[in-house]
C-alpha positions in Angstrom: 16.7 2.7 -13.9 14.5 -0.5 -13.0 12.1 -1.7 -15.4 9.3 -3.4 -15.9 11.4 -6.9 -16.1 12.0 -6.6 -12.7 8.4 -6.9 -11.5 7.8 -9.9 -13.9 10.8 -11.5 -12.7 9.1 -11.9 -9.2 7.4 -15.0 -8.6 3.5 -15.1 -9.0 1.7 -16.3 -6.4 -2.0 -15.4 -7.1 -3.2 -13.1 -9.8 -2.7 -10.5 -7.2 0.3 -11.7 -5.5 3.8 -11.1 -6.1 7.3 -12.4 -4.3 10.7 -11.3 -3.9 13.0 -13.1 -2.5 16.8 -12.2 -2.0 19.8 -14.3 -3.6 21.2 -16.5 -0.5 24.4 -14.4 -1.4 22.9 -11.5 -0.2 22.3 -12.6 3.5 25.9 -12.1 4.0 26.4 -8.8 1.7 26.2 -5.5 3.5 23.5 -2.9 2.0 24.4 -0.1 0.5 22.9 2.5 3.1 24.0 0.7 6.2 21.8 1.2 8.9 22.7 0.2 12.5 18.7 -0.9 12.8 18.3 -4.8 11.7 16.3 -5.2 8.4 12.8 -5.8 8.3 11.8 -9.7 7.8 9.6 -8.6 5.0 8.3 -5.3 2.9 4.5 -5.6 2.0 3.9 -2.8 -1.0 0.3 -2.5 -1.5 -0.1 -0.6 -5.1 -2.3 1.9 -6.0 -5.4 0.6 -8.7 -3.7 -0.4 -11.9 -0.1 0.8 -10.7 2.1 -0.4 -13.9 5.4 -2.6 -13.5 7.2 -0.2 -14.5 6.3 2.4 -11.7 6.2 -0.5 -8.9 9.8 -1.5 -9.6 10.8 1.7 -8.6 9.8 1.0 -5.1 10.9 -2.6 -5.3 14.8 -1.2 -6.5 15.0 1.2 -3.4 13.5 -1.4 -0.9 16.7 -4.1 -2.5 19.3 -1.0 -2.3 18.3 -0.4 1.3 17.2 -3.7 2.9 19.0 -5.8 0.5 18.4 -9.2 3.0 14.6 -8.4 3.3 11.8 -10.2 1.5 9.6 -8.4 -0.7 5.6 -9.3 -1.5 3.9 -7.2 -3.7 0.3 -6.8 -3.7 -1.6 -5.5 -6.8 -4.4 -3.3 -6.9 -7.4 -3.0 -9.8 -10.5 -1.5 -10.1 -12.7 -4.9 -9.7 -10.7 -5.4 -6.5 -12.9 -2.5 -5.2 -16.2 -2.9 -7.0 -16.5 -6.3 -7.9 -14.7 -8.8 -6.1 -16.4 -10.9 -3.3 -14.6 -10.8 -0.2 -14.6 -14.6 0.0 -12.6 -14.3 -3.8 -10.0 -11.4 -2.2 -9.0 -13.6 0.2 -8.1 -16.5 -1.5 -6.3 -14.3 -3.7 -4.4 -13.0 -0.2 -4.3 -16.5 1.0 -0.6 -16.8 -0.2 0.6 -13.0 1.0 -0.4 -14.4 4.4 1.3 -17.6 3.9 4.6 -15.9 2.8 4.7 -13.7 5.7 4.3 -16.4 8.4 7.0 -18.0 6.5 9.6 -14.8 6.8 8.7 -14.7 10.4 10.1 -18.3 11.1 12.4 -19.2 13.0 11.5 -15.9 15.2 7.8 -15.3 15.9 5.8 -12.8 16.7 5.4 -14.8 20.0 9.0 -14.9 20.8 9.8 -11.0 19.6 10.6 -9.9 23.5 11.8 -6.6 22.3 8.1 -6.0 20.8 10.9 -4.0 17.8 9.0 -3.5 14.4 9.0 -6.4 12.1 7.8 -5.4 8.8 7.3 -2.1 6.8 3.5 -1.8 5.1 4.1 0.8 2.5 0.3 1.6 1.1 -0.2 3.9 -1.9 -3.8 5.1 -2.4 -7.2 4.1 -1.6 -6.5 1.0 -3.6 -4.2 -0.1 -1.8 -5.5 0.8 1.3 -8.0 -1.2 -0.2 -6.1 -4.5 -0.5 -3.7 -3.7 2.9 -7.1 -4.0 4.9 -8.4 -7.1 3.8 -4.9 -8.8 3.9 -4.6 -8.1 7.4 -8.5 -9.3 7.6 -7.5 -12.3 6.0 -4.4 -12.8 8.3 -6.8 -12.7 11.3 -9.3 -15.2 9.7 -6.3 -17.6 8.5 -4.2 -17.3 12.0 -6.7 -16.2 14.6 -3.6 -14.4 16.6 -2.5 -11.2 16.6 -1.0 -9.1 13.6 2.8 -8.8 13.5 4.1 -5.5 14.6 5.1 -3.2 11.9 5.0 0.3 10.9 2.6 1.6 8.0 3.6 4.3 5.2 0.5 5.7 3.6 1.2 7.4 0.4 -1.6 9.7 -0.9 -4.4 8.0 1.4 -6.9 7.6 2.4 -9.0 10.2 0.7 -12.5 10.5 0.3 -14.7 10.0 -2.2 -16.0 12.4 -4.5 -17.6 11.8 -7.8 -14.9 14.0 -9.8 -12.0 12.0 -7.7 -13.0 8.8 -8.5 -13.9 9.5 -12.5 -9.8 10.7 -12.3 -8.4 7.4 -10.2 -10.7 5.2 -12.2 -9.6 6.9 -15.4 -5.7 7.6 -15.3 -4.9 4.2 -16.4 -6.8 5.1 -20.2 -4.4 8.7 -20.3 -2.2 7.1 -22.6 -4.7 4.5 -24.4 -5.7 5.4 -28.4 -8.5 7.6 -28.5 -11.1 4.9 -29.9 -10.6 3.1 -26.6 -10.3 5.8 -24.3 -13.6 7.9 -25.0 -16.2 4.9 -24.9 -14.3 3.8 -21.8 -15.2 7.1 -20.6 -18.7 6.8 -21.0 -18.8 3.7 -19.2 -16.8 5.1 -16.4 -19.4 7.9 -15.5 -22.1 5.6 -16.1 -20.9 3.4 -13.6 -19.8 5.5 -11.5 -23.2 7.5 -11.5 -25.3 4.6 -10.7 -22.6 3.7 -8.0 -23.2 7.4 -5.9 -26.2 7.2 -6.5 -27.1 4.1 -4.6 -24.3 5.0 -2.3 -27.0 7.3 -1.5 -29.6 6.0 -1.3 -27.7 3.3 1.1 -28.1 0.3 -0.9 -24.5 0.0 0.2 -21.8 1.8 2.3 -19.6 3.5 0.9 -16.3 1.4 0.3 -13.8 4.4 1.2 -15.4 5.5 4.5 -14.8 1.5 5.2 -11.3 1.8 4.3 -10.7 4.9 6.6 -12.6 3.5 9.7 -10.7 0.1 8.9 -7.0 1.5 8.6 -7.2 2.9 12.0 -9.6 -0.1 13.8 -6.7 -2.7 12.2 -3.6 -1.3 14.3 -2.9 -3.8 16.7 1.0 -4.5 16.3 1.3 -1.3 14.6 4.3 1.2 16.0 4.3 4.1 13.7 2.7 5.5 10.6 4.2 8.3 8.2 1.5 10.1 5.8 3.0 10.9 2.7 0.8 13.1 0.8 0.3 16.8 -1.3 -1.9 19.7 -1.3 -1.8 19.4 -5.5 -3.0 15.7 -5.5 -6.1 16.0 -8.0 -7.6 12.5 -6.4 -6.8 12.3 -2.7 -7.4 15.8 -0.7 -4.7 16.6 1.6 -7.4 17.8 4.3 -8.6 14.3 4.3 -5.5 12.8 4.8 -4.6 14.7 7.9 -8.1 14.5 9.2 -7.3 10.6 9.3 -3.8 11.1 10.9 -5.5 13.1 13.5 -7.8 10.5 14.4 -5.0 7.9 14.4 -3.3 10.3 17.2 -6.3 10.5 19.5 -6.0 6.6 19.6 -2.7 7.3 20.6 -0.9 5.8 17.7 2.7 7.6 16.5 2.3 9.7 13.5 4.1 11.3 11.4 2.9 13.8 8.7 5.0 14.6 5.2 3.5 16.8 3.4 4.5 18.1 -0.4 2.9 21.1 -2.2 3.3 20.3 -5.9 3.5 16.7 -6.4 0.9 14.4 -7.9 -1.1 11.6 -6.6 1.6 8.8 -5.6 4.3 11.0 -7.0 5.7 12.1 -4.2 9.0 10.3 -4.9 10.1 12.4 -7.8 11.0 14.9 -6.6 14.7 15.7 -5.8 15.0 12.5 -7.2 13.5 10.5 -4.2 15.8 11.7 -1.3 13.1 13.1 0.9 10.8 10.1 0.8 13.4 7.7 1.2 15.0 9.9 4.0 11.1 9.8 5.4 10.9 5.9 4.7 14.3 4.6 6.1 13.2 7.8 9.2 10.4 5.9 9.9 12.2 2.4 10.4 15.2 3.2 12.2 13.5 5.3 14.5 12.3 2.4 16.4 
């Protein structure tokens, strides 16, 4: 079982920014599940807020067993990404995701892919990383001023909606395990915070950062070939009606969808159960089918 090792063993690129690269002996090794599809140039996972190593390098070990010749970046999540952060300060975090993907699209461009064939897989878990996905590809567009490479998207448990009771639970999973003396005042801060943010939600002081993300997932599609929602009627943050109200607006714009949809699983646990075959069987689905 990967651990948490794995993760650190990437290389840092920004506090938010993580790379993998494959051994040079692996350009030659054939994967495990061969696949008569070629490999994807790069995997982008975008984490859910707060995601811990040790969860992530589950994703990471599947993405190496599968597509052992493919670059991995991994792009972390937390809660001042989405309440704090200036946009000008995400970026520059972002700034070296963007430079690492033009880099794993030399010597073949996005100019020069005739075929118009997928070249990456955007896996997105949560509104926090649907979050971060958005303004990467924002900051892609800034930085390049051309046209997104194509792709396809994999949106685990998102987007959702928000909800004061939803987003006390996102914002306070990370403190389920934390010593009681910590947890409780953290707590109170938590629905302090988080009552002052509704209520100038509104009262339109700002807009509401989710119904951004929603509007933004499906407006930033250009190069995209496919999407898979991943998602369950028993997730306690992200409501399953939600989630297929967004698919069905990404179909009337006449993007390819595809919905997978579990009854008892938890909010980006999806991939427990029967020890991962289904999602992967979705995942791998979704790239070979182009």
């Amino acid at each position: 079982m990967p651990g948490s090792s794995q993760l650190l063993s990437l290389q840092k690129l920004s506090p938010s920014v993580y790379l993998w690269e494959p051994p040079s002996s692996h350009s030659t090794a054939p994967p495990i599940h061969p696949s008569p599809c070629p490999p994807p140039k790069l995997v982008l996972l975008f984490t859910w807020m707060s995601a811990q190593p040790v969860h992530i390098s589950k994703y990471i070990h599947n993405y190496q067993t599968h597509y052992p010749t493919s670059r991995i970046l991994v792009i972390r999540s937390s809660p001042l990404d989405i309440l704090y952060h200036r946009t000008s300060k995400l970026r520059r975090r972002l700034t070296p995701a963007v430079h690492d993907l033009l880099a794993s699209l030399q010597p073949t461009t996005t100019s020069a892919n005739t075929n118009n064939n997928p070249e990456l897989i955007i896996h997105i878990f949560s509104n926090g990383g649907s979050h971060q996905c958005c303004n990467f590809i924002s900051t892609y567009r800034t930085l390049t001023s051309t046209p997104f490479p194509t792709h396809i998207k994999i949106l685990d448990s998102c987007p959702g909606r928000a909800t004061f009771r939803r987003t006390i639970l996102a914002f306070s999973s990370p403190l389920s395990s934390s010593p009681l003396m910590i947890r409780l005042p953290s707590l109170l801060l938590i629905y302090l915070l988080m009552g002052i943010y509704f209520i100038a939600i509104r009262l339109r002081l700002f807009q509401d950062p989710i119904l951004r993300i929603r509007a933004s997932l499906n407006d930033f599609s250009q190069g995209e070939r496919g999407r898979c929602y991943i998602y369950s009627k028993a997730d306690p943050m992200v409501g399953w009606r939600d989630v297929e109200a967004h698919a069905i607006e990404a179909m009337e714009r006449g993007l390819r969808v595809k919905q997978e949809r579990y009854v008892a699983t938890g909010h980006c646990a999806h991939v427990r159960e029967g020890g991962g075959v289904r999602y992967w069987d979705v995942v791998n689905g979704m790239w070979e089918d182009e």
